[in-house]
OpenMM code with the backbone's topology and positions (N, CA, C; nanometers):
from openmm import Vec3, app, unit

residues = "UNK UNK UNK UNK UNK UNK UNK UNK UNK UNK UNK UNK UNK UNK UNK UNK UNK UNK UNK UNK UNK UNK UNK UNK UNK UNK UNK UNK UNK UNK UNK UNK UNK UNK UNK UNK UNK UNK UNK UNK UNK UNK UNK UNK UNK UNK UNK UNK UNK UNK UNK UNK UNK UNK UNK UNK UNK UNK UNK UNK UNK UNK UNK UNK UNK UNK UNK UNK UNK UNK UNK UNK UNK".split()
positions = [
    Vec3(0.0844, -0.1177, 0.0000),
    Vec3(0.0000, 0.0000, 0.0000),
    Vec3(0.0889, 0.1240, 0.0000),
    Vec3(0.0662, 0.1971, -0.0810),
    Vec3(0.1121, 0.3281, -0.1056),
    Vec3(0.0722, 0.4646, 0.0501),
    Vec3(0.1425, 0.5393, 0.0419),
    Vec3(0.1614, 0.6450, 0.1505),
    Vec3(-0.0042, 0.7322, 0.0350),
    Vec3(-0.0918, 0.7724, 0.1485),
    Vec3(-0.1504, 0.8771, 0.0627),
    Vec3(-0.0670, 1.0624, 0.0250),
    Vec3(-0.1066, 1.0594, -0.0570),
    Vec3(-0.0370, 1.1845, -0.1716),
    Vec3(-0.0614, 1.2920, -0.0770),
    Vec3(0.0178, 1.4090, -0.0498),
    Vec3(-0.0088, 1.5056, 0.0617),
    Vec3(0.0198, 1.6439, -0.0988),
    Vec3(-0.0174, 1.7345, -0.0637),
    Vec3(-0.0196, 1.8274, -0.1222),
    Vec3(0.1614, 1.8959, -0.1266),
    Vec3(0.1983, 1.9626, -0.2189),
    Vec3(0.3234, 2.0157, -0.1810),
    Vec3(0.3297, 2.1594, -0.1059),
    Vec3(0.2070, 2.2205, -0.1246),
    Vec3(0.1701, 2.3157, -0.0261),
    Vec3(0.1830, 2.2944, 0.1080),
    Vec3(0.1383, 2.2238, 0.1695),
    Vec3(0.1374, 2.1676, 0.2718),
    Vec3(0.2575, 2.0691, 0.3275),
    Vec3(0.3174, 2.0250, 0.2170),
    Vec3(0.4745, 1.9999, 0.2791),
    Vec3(0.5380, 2.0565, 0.2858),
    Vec3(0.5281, 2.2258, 0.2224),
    Vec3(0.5848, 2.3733, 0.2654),
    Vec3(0.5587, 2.4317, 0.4085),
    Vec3(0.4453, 2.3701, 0.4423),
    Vec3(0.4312, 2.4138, 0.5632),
    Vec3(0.3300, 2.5370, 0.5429),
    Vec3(0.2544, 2.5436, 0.4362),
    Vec3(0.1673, 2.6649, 0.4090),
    Vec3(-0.0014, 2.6368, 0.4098),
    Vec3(-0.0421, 2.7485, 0.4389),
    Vec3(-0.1993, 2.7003, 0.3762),
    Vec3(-0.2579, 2.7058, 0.2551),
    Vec3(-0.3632, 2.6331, 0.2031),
    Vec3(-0.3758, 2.6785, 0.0708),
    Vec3(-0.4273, 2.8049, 0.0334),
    Vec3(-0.4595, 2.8759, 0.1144),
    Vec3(-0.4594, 3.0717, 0.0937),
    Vec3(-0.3452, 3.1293, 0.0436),
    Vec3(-0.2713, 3.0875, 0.1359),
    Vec3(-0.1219, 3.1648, 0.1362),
    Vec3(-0.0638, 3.0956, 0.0035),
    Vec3(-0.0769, 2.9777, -0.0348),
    Vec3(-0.0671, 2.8768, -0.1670),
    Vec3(-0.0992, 2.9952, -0.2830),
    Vec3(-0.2167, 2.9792, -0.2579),
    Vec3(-0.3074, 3.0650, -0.3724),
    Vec3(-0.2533, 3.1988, -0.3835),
    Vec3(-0.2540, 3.2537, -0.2490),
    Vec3(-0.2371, 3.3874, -0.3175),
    Vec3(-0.0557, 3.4185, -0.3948),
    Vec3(0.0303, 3.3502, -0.3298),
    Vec3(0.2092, 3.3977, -0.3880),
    Vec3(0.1453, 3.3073, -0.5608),
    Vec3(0.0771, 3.2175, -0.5793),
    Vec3(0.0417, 3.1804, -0.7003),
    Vec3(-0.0171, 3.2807, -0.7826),
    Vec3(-0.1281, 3.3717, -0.7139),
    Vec3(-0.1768, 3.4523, -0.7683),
    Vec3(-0.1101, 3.6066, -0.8548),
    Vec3(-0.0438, 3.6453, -0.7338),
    Vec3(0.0915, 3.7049, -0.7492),
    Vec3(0.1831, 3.7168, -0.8356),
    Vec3(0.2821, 3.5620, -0.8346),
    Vec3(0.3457, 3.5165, -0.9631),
    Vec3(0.2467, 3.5853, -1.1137),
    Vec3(0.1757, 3.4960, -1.1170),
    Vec3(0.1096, 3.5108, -1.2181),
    Vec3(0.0850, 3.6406, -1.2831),
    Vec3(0.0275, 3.7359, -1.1665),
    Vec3(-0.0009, 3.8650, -1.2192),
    Vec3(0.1944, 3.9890, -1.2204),
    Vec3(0.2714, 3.9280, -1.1697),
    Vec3(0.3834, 3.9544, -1.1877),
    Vec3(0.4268, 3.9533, -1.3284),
    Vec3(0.3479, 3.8373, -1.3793),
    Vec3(0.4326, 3.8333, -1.5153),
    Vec3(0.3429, 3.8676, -1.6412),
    Vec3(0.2432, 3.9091, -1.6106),
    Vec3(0.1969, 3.9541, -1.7121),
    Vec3(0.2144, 4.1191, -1.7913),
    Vec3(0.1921, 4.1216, -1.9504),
    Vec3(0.2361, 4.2459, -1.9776),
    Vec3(0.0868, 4.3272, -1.9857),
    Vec3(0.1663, 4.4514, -2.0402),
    Vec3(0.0409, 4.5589, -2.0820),
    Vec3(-0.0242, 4.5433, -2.1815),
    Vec3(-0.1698, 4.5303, -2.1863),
    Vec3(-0.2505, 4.6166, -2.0872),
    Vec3(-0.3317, 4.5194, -1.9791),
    Vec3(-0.3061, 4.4099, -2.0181),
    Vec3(-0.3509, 4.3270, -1.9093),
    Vec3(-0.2868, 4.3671, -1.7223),
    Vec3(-0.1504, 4.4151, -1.7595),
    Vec3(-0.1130, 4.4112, -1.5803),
    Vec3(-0.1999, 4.5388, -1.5121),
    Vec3(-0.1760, 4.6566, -1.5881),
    Vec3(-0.3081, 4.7646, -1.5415),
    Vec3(-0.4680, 4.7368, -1.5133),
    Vec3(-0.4535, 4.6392, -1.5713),
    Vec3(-0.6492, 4.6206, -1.6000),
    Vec3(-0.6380, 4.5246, -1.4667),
    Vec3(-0.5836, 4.4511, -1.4233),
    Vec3(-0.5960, 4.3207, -1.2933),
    Vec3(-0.5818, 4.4183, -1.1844),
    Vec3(-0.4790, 4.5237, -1.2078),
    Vec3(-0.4176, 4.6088, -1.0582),
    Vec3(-0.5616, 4.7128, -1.0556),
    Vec3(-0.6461, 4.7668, -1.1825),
    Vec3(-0.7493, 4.8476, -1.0947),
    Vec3(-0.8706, 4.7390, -1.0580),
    Vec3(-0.8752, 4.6540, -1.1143),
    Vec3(-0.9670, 4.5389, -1.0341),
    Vec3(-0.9438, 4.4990, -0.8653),
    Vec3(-0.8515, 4.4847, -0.8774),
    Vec3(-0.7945, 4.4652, -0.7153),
    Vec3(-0.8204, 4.5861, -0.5966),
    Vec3(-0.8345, 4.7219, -0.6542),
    Vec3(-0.8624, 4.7396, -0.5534),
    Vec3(-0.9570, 4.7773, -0.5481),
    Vec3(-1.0389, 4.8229, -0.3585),
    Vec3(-1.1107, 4.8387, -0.2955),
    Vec3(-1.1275, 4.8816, -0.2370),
    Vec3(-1.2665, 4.9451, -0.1688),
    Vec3(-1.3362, 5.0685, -0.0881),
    Vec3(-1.4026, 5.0149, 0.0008),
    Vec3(-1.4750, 4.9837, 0.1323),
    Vec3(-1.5820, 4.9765, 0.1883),
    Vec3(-1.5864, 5.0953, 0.3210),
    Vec3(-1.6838, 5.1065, 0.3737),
    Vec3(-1.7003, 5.1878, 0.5263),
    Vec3(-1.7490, 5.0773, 0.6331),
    Vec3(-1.6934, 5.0910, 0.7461),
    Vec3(-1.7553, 4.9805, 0.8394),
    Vec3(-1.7417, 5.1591, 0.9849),
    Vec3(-1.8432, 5.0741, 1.0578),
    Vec3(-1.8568, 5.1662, 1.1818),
    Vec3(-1.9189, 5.0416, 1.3216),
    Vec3(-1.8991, 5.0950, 1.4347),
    Vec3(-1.9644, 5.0003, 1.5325),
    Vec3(-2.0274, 5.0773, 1.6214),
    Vec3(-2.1208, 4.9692, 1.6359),
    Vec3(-2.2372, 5.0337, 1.7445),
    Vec3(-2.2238, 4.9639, 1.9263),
    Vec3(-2.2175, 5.0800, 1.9934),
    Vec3(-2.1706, 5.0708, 2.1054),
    Vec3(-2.3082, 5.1537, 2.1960),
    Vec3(-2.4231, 5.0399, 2.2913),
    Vec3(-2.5326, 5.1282, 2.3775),
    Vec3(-2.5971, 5.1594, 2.2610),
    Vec3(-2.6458, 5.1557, 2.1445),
    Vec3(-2.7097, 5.1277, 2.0630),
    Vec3(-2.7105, 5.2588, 1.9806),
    Vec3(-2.5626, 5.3367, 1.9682),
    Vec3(-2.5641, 5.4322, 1.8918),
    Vec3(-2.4523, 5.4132, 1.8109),
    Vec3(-2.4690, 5.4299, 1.6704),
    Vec3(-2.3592, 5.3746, 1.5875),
    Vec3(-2.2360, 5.4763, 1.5707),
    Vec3(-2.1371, 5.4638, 1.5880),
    Vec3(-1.9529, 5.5724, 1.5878),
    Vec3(-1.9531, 5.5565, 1.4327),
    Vec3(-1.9053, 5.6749, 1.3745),
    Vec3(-1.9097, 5.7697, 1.2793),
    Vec3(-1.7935, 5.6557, 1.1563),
    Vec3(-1.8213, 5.6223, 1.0664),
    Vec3(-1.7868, 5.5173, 0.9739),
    Vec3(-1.6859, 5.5375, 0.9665),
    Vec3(-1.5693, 5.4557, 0.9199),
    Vec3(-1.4383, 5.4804, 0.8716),
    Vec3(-1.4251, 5.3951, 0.7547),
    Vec3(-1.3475, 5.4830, 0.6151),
    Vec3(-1.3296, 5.4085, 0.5506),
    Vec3(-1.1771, 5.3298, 0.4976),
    Vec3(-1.2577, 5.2190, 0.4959),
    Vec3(-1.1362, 5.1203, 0.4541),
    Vec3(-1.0922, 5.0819, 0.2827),
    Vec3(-0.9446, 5.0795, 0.3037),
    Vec3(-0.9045, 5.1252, 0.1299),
    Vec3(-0.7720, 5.0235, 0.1337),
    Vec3(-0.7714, 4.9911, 0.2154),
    Vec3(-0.6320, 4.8782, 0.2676),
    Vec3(-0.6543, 4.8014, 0.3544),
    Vec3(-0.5549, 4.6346, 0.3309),
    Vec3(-0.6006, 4.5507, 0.3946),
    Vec3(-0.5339, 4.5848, 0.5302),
    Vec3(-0.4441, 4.6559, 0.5574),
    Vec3(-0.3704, 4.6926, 0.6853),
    Vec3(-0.4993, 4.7962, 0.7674),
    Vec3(-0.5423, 4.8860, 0.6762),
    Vec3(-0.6690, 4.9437, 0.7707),
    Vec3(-0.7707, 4.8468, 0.8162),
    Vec3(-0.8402, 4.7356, 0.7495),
    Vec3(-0.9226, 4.6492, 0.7743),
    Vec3(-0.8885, 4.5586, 0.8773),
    Vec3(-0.7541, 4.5118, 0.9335),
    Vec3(-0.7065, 4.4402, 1.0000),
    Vec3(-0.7860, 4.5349, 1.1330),
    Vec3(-0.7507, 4.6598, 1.1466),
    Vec3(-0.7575, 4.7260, 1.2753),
    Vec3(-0.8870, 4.8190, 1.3086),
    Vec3(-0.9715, 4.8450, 1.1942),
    Vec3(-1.0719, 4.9216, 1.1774),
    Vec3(-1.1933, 4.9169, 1.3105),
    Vec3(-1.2023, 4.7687, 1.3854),
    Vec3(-1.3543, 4.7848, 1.4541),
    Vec3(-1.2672, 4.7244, 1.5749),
] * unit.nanometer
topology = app.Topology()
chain = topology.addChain("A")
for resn in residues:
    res = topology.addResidue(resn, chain)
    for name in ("N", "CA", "C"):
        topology.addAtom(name, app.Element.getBySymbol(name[0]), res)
């Protein structure tokens, strides 16, 4: 009987997020113009988040980065 097949992601010691995304990356690394402009304004993003504290909601902040979203609420 054979060993079952393990992923090579995972014999990196990674998850398949972190897999996906340096894959994702690569990929868009190597592409030329006008395709590399057209993926980079797709990517980014806007939302507002705010929290409600005693049942009155604090004044929205908006998020434009994943480093703001980490810390926002």
């Amino acid at each position: 009987m054979t060993a079952p097949a393990t992923s090579f992601w995972r014999i990196a010691g990674m998850t398949y997020l972190q897999y996906a995304n340096r894959a994702a990356g690569s990929v868009r690394a190597g592409l030329k113009e006008p395709l590399k402009s057209k993926l980079a304004a797709q990517g980014q993003f806007s939302y507002k988040v705010s929290s409600w504290t005693n049942g009155e909601q604090s004044p929205k902040i908006e998020i434009d980065t994943l480093d703001k979203a980490g810390k926002a609420v």
